[in-house]
C-alpha positions in Angstrom: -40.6 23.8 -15.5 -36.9 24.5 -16.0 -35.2 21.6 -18.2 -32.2 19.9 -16.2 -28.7 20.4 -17.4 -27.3 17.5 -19.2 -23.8 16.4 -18.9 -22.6 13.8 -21.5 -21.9 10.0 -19.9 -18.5 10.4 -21.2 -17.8 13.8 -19.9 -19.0 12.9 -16.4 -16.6 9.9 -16.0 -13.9 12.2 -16.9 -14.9 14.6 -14.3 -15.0 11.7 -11.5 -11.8 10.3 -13.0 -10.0 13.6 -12.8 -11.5 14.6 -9.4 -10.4 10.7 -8.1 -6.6 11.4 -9.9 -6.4 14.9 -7.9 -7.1 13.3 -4.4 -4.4 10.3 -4.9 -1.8 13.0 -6.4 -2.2 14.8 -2.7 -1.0 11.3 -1.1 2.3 10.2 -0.2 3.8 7.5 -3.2 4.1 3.9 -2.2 7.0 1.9 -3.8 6.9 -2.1 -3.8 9.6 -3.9 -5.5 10.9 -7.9 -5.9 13.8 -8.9 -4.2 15.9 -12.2 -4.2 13.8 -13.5 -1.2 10.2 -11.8 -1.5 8.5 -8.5 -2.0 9.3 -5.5 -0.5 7.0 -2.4 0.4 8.3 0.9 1.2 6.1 3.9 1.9 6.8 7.6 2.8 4.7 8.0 6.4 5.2 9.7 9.0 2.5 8.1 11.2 2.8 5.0 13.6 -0.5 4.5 14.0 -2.0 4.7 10.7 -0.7 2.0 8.2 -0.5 2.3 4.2 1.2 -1.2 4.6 -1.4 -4.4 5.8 -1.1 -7.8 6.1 -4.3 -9.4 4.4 -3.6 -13.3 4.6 -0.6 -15.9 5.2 1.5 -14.8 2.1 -0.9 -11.7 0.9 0.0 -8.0 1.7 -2.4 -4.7 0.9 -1.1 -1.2 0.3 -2.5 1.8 -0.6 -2.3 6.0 -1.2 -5.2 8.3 -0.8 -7.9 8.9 1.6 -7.0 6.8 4.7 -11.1 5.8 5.9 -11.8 4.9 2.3 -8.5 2.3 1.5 -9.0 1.1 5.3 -12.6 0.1 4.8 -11.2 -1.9 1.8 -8.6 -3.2 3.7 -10.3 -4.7 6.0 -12.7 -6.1 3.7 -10.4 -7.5 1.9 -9.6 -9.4 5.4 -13.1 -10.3 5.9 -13.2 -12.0 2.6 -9.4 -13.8 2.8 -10.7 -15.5 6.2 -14.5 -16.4 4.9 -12.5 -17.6 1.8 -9.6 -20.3 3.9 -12.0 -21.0 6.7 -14.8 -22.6 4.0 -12.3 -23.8 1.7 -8.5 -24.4 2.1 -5.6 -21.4 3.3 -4.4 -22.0 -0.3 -7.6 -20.9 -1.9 -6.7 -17.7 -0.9 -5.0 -16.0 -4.0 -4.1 -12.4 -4.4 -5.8 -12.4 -8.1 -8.9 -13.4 -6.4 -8.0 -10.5 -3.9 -7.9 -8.1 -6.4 -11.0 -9.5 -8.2 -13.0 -8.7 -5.8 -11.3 -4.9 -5.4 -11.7 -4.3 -8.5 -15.5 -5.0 -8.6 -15.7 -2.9 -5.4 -14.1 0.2 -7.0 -15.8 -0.2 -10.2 -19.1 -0.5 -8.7 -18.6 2.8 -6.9 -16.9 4.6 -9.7 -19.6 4.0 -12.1 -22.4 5.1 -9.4 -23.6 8.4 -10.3 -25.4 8.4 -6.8 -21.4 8.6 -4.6 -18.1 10.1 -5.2 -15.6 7.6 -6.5 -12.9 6.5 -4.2 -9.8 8.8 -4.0 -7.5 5.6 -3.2 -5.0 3.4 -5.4 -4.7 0.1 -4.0 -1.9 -2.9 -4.5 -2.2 -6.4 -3.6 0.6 -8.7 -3.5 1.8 -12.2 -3.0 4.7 -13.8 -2.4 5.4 -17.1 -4.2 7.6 -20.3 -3.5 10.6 -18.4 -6.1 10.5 -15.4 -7.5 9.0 -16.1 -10.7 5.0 -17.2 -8.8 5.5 -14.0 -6.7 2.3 -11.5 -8.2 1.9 -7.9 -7.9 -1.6 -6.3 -8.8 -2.2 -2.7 -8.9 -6.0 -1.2 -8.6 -6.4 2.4 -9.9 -9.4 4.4 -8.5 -11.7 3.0 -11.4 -11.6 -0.5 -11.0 -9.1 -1.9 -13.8 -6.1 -4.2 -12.6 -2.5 -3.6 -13.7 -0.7 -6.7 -13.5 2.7 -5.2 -12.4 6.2 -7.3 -12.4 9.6 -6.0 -10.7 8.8 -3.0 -9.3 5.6 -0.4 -9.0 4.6 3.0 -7.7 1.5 4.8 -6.8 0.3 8.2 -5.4 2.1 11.4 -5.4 4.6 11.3 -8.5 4.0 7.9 -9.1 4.8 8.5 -12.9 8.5 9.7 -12.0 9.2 7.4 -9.7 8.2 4.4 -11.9 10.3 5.5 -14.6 13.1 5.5 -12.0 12.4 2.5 -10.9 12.3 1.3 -14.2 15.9 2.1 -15.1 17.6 0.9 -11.8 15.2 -2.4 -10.7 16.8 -5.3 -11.6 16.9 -9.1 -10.7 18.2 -10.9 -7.9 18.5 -7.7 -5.6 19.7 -8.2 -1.8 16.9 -6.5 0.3 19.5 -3.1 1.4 19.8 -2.9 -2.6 16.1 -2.8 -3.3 15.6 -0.7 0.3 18.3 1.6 -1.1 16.6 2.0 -4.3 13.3 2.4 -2.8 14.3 5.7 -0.7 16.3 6.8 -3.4 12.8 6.7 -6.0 10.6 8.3 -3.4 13.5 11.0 -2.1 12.8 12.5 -5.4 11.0 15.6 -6.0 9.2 17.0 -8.9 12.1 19.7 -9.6 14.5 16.6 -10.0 15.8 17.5 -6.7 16.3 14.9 -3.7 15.2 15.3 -0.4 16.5 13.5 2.9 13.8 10.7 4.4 14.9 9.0 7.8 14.0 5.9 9.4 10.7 7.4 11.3 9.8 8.7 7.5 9.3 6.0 6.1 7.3 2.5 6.7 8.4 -0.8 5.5 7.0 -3.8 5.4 8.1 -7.4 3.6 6.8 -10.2 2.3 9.7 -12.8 2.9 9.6 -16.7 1.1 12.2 -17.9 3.3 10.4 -17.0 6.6 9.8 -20.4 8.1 6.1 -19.9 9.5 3.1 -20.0 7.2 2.6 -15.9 7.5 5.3 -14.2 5.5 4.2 -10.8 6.3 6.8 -9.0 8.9 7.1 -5.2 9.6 10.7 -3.8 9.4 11.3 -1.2 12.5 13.5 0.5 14.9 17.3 -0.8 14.8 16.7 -3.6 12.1 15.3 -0.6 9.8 18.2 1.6 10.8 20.4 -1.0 9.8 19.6 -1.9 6.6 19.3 2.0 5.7 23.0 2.4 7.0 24.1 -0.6 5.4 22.1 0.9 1.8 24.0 4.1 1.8 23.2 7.7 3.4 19.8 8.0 2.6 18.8 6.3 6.2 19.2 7.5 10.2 19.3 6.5 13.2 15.6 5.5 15.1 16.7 3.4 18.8 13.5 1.6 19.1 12.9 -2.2 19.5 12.2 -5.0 16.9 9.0 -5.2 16.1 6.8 -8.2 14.0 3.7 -8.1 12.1 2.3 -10.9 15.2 2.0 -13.8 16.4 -0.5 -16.9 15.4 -1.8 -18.7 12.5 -5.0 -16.7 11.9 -4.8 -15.0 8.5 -6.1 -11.7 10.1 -4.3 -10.2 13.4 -6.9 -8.0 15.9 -5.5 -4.9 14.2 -6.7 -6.4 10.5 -10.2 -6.8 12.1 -10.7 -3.9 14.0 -10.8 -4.9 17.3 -11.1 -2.9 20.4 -8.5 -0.5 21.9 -5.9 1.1 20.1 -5.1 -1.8 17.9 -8.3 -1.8 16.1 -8.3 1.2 14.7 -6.9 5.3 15.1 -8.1 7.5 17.6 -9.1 10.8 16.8 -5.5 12.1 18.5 -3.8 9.8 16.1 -5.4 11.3 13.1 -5.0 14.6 14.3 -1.1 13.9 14.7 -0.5 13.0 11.2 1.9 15.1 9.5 0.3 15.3 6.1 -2.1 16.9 3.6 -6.1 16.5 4.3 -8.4 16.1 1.5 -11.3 18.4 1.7 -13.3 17.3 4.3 -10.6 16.9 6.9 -9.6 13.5 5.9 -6.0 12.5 6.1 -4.2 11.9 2.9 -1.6 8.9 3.3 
């Protein structure tokens, strides 16, 4: 009988941590960032139908880099619990630190399981606040552990780069085109030090906005509004002719997209995952 090879405990949670690190470094970064009225989330992707960008509850949004079918099962677990939570209790028990509570025992859980692969996904859950100061931002690497984050935060791709930028230029009291602006500037940076161009149907931008005057804070910035405010920032932005567009309408903390629902709202068709312009993990996976 042949003896089994052993692998140390600590060198096999490197090896899932380094294989977990590799498959978010393939995804396009994410870039959220405080401004004067709210939180702002900016991500490089080229697809309409397949969001990195989620509204969770009334003043909670979800984003995330990685493997697209692992982050949206979270996501929309993350839903399931937000509308158990309000429904039983009250809207307001519904707290992004709870949020991330419960990510971060998910991820653990899996990451510490020698029986699956751990997640290739890096997750952030924010809320807006009343001012500036009660706004939170959490951010959820692949093993479980929350980062409470202030100002500004990156993940995926060259996260590391673009935080440092961010932490040079971020500032207070920014106008959302300044922290837009600064957004596209951090993520059209390369790993030379060069800068690329990103347009309007590049990116996908979201906000979390205090002064909005309905409970749900969440709105999706698109078409001539987005191409706007990138004019208005500076040349980094172009041009996309397509109409206004919000995140929905109603008081329920999850929309039929957030739970799945039927037709192409609740979820991508295999077409849409085919059309996405971007890297695929190993099984054929998209990488967002």
């Amino acid at each position: 009988m042949s003896t089994p090879f052993y692998v140390s405990p600590q060198q096999a949670m490197a090896d899932r941590a380094e294989y977990a690190r590799k498959g978010i470094a393939r995804g396009r970064s994410v870039v959220v960032l405080q401004y004067t009225d709210g939180v702002v989330f900016v991500a490089e992707n080229p697809s309409r139908a397949l969001h990195k960008v989620s509204e969770i509850y009334d003043r909670i949004a979800f984003a995330a880099v990685g493997k697209y079918n692992e982050f949206e099962n979270l996501r929309i677990g993350g839903v399931r619990y937000a509308d158990l939570r309000g429904y039983t209790y009250d809207r307001e028990d519904v707290t992004a630190r709870g949020l991330a509570n419960v990510y971060a025992q998910t991820l653990g859980t899996i990451f510490s399981s020698a029986a699956e692969k751990p997640y290739e996904v890096e997750l952030i859950v924010a809320e807006v606040g009343s001012a500036p100061e009660e706004d939170q931002i959490y951010r959820l690497p692949h093993d479980g552990s929350i980062v409470d984050e202030h100002g500004s935060v990156a993940v995926g791709g060259n996260a590391d780069q673009i935080s440092s930028y961010l932490d040079q230029r971020h500032r207070d009291g920014m106008t959302l085109s300044e922290a837009l602006k600064l957004a596209v500037e951090s993520l059209s940076r390369d790993n030379n030090g060069g800068e690329r161009r990103l347009t309007a149907e590049q990116l996908e931008v979201a906000t979390l906005d205090r002064t909005r005057p309905q409970q749900r804070k969440f709105k999706r910035i698109l078409g001539r509004q987005l191409s706007r405010l990138l004019e208005e920032s500076g040349p980094a932005g172009a041009e996309e002719p397509a109409a206004d567009a919000d995140a929905g309408a109603g008081e329920s903390g999850a929309t039929a997209e957030d739970a799945g629902g039927k037709g192409t709202k609740g979820g991508a068709t295999d077409k849409d995952v085919k059309n996405v312009k971007g890297k695929d993990g190993p099984d054929g996976e998209p990488l967002l």
